[in-house]
C-alpha positions in Angstrom: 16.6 12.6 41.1 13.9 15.3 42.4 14.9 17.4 39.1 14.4 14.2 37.0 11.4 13.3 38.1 10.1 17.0 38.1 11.2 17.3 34.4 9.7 14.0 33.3 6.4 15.0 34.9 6.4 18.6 33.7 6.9 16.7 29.9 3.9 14.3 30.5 2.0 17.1 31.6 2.3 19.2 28.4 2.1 16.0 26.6 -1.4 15.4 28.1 -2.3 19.1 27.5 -1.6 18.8 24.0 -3.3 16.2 23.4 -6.7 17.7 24.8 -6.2 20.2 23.2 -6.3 18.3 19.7 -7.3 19.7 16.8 -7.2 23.4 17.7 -6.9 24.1 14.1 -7.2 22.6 10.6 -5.9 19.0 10.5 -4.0 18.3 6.9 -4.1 14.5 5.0 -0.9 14.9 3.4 -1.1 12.0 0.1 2.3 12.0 -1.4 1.1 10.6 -4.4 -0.8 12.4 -7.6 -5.4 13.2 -7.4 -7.3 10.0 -8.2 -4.9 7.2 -6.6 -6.0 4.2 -4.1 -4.8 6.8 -1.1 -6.3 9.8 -3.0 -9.1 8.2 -2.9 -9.6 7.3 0.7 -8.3 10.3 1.5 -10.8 12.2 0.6 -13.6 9.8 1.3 -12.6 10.2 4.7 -12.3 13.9 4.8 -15.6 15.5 5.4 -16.4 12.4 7.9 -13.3 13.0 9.8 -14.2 17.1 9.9 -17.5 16.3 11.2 -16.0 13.9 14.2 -13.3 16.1 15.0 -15.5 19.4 14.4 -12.3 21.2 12.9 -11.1 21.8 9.2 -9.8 18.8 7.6 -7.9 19.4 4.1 -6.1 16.9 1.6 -3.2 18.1 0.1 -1.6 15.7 -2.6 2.5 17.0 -2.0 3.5 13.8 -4.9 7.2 13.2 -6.1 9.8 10.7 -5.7 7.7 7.8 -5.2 6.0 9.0 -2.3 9.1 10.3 -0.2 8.3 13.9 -1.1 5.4 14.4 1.0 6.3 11.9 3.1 9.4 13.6 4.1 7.1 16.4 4.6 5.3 14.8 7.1 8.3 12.9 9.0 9.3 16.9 9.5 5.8 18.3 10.7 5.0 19.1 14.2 4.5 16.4 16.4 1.0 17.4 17.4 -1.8 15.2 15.2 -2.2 18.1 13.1 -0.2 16.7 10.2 -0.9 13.6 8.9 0.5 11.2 6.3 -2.2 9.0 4.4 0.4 7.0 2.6 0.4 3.2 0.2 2.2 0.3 -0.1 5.3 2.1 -1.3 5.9 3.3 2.1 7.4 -0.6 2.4 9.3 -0.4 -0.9 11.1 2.6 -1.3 13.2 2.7 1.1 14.5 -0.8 0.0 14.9 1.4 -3.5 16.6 3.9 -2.6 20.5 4.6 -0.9 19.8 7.2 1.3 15.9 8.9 2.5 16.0 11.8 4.5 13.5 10.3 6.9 13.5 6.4 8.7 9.9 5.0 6.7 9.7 3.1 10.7 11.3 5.4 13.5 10.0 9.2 11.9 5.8 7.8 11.9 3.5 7.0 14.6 1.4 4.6 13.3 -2.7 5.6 13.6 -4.5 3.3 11.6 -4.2 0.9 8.7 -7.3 1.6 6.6 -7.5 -0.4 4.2 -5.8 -3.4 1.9 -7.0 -4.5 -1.8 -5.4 -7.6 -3.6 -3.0 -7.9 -6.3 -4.0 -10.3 -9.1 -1.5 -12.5 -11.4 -2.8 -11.6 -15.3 -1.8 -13.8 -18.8 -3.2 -13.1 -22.0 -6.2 -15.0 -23.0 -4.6 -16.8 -25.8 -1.1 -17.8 -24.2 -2.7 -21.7 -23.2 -2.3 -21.2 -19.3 -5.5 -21.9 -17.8 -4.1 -22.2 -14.2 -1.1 -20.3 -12.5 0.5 -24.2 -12.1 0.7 -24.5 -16.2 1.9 -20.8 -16.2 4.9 -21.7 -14.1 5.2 -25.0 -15.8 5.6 -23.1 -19.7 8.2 -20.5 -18.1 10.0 -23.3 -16.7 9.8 -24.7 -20.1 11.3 -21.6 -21.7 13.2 -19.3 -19.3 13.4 -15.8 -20.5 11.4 -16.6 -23.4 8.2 -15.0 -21.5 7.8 -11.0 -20.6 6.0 -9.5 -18.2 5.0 -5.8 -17.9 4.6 -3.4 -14.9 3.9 0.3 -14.1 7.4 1.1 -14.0 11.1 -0.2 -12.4 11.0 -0.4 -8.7 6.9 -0.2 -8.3 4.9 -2.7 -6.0 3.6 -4.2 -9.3 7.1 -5.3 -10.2 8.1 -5.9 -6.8 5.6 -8.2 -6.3 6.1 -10.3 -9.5 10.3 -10.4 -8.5 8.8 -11.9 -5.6 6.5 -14.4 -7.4 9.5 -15.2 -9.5 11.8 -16.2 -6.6 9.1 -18.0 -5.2 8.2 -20.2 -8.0 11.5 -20.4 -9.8 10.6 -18.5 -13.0 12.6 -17.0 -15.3 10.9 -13.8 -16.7 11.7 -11.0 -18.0 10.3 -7.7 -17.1 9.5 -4.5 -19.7 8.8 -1.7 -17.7 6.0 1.0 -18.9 5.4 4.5 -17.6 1.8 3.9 -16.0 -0.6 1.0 -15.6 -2.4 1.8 -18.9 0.6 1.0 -21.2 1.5 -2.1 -19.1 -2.0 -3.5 -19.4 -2.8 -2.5 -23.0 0.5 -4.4 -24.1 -0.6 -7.4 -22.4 -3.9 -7.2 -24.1 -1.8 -6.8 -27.6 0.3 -9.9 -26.7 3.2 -7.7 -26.7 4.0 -9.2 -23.1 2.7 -12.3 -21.7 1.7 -11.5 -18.1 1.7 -9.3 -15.1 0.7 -8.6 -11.2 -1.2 -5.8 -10.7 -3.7 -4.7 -8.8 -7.0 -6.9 -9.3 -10.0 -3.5 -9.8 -7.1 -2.6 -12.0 -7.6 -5.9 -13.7 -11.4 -6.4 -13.3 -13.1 -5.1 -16.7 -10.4 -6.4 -18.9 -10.5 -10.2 -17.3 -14.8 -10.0 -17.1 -14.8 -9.2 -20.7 -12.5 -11.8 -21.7 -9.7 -10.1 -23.1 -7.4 -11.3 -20.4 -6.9 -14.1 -18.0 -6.8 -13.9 -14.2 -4.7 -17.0 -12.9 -4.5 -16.3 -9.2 -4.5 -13.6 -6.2 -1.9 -12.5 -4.4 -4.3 -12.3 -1.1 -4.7 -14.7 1.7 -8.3 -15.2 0.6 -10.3 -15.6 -2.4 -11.4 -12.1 -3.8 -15.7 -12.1 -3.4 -15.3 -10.5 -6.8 -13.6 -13.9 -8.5 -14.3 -17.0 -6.0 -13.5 -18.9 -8.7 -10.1 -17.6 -9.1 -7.7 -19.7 -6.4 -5.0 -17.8 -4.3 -0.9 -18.0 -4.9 -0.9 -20.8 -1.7 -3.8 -22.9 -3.3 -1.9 -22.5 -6.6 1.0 -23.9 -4.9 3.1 -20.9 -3.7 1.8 -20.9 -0.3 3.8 -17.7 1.3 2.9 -15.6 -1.6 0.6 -12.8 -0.1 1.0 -9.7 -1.3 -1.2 -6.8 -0.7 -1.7 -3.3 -1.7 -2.4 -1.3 2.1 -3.2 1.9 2.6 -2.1 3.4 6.5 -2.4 7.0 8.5 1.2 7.8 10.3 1.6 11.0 12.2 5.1 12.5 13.3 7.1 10.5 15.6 6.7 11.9 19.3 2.7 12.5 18.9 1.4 12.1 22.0 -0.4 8.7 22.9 -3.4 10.2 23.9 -3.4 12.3 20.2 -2.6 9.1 18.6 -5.3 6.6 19.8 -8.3 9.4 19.6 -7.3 9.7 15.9 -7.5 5.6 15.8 -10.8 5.6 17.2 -12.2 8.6 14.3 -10.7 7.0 11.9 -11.8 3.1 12.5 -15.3 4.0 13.2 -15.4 6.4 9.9 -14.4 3.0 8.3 -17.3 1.2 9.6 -19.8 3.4 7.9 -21.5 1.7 5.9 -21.3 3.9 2.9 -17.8 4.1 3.5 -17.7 0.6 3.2 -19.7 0.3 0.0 -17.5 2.8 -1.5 -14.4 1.1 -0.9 -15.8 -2.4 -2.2 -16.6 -0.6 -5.5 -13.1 0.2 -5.5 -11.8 -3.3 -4.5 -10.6 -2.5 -1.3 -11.4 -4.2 1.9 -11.5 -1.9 5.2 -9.2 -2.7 8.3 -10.4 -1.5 11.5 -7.5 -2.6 14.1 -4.7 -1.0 16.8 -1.7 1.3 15.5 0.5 -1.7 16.5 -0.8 -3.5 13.9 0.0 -0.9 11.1 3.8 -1.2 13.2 3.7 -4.3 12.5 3.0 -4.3 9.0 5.6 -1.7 8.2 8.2 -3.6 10.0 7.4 -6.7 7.5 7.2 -4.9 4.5 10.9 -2.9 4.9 12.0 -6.4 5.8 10.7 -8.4 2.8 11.2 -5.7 0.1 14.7 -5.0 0.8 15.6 -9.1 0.4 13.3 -9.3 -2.5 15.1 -6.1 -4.2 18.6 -7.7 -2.8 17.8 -10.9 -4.9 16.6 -9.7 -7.8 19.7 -6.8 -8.0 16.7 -3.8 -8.6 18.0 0.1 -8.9 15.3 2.6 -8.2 15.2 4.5 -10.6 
């Protein structure tokens, strides 16, 4: 017993030294995805902000591959010490409903820091298909199932996720065409090639202001200040259709407490700034300034959801 309880303190004393000791040297924003994406983005908004607080190098390094799981492996495998962090999307939640095998847990391998931000996902028609609201949408599919196409960035990506879910929600029969990127799944709609799609809504923005497509309904729980007039899935009628893009900072499983909740704190009050803020509405994005257990929480929901919604629909990554 004396040995136990002299091991577990010797552990929570290193633990705590560890901790104050954080940063003792250049702290990495690992983005598994490709320069210029939501995370990318934020990222490296945050980067000289986050240097400044912590008054050590902070670097981005975009490790991309896999959907994500590249750099996020990467991560899962780093030292436990707040020195390595993942800034990581939405496809944290999907891919491992995608995928057999990961060589990391997307819940048990992370600390959860901080989810940063969230943006909503807009439901898009062509402007000449004679839906004015998402009720007559559902109402012409139901008419003719699989008669009506819908397009997204690729098999197995939120975007198509998230319409499979719309479709088991609503009861629509619709058949999907997959592109390589958003820009071929939104130019087709434009061309009338396809008939609809979810994607997400500054994705959307210039092409519905300038008339050449149709924005039925968010995804969000709210009305987006950039469309009020544009109602959300539950006031269309689908009320447990909220889906959101999110964008969330894990570290290593095993990083101390003490590491974890001081990088909560830098992070939440970079979020605050106000020209952080305004920077992140011109992208669409709303800041979240909350506990890691909330981020836990979300995670928890998402691997959940996704892996009945890609049950259902019978989806193979690809």
């Amino acid at each position: 017993m004396i040995r136990r309880t002299l091991i577990a303190a010797i552990a929570l004393c290193s633990a705590m030294a560890n901790a104050q000791g954080f940063p003792s040297r250049t702290v990495t924003l690992v983005v598994p995805y490709t320069p210029g994406t939501g995370a990318d983005v934020i990222a490296r908004l945050l980067q000289p902000r986050l240097a400044d607080r912590l008054k050590q190098a902070v670097v981005v390094e975009n490790k991309a591959g896999a959907s994500g799981a590249i750099g996020t492996d990467f991560v899962a495998k780093a030292p436990a010490d707040g020195h390595t962090l993942l800034f990581t999307a939405t496809s944290h939640g999907t891919v491992p409903a995608l995928k057999d095998s990961l060589p990391y847990d997307a819940a048990k391998s992370f600390a959860p820091v901080a989810l940063a931000a969230t943006s909503a996902m807009a439901f898009v028609v062509g402007p000449d298909l004679g839906a004015a609201r998402m009720q007559d949408f559902v109402a012409l599919a139901k008419k003719r199932p699989g008669a009506l196409y819908y397009s997204s960035p690729g098999t197995g990506s939120p975007q198509h996720l998230a319409m499979e879910l719309v479709k088991q929600e609503s009861g629509m029969d619709l058949m999907h065409v997959p592109y390589k990127g958003s820009a071929g799944a939104a130019t087709d709609l434009i061309g009338g090639h396809v008939q609809a799609t979810v994607a997400a809504l500054q994705t959307m923005a210039p092409f519905v202001s300038s008339g050449r497509l149709r924005m039925l309904a968010v995804l969000s729980a709210e009305r987006s200040p950039a469309f009020p007039d544009v109602p959300t899935m539950k006031e269309a009628g689908l009320p447990d259709l909220v889906v959101e893009t999110w964008y969330g900072v894990f570290a290593p499983a095993g990083t101390p407490p003490e590491t974890i909740a001081r990088l909560n704190g830098d992070v939440n009050a970079l979020l605050r700034e106000p020209e952080v803020k305004e920077a992140l509405a011109k992208q669409g994005m709303a800041i979240v300034t909350d506990r890691p257990e909330r981020l836990a929480a979300l995670v928890d929901r998402e691997l959940a959801r996704w892996k009945h919604v890609v049950a259902a629909a019978n989806i193979r990554g690809e």
